[in-house]
C-alpha positions in Angstrom: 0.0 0.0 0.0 2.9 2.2 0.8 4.7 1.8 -2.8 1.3 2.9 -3.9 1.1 5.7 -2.2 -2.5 4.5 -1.7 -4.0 4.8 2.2 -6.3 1.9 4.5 -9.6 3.1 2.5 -7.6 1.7 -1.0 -7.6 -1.3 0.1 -10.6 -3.4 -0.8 -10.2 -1.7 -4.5 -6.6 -2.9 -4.2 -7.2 -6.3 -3.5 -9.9 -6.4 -6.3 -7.4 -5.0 -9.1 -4.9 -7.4 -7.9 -7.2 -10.4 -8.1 -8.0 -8.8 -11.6 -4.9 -8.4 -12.6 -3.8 -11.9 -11.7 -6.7 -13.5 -13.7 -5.7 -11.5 -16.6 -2.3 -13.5 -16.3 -3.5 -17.1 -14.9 -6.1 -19.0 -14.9 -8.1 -18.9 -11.5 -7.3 -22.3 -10.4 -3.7 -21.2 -10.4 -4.6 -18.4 -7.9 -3.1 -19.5 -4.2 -5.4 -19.6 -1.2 -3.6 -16.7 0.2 -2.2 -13.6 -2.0 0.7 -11.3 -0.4 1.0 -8.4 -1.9 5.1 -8.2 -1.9 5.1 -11.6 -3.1 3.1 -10.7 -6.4 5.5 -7.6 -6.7 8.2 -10.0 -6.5 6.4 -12.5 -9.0 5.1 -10.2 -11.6 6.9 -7.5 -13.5 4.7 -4.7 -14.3 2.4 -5.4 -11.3 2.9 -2.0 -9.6 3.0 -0.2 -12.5 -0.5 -1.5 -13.8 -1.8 -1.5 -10.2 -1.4 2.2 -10.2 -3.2 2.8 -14.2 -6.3 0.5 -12.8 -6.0 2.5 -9.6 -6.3 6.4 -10.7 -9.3 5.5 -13.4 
């Protein structure tokens, strides 16, 4: 949340772009149980980057 310069009332939309965003790349029974945030950072290039386009429209 911090790298997005995004506060606690992001949030919910964060984790719904992200979930977004990682269908858009996998299929959903690749999804894990449990999504980290710094892990998908980690994972996918371009994450942060297209968090922030979905976030400001």
């Amino acid at each position: 949340m911090e790298a997005l310069g995004a506060d606690d009332a992001a949030e919910p939309r964060v984790v719904r772009e992200t979930a977004a965003f990682l269908l858009d790349h996998q299929p959903v029974i690749d999804l894990p149980p449990l999504i980290d945030l710094d892990d998908v950072v980690a994972a996918c290039d371009g994450y942060l980057e297209e968090l922030r386009r979905r976030l400001a429209h």
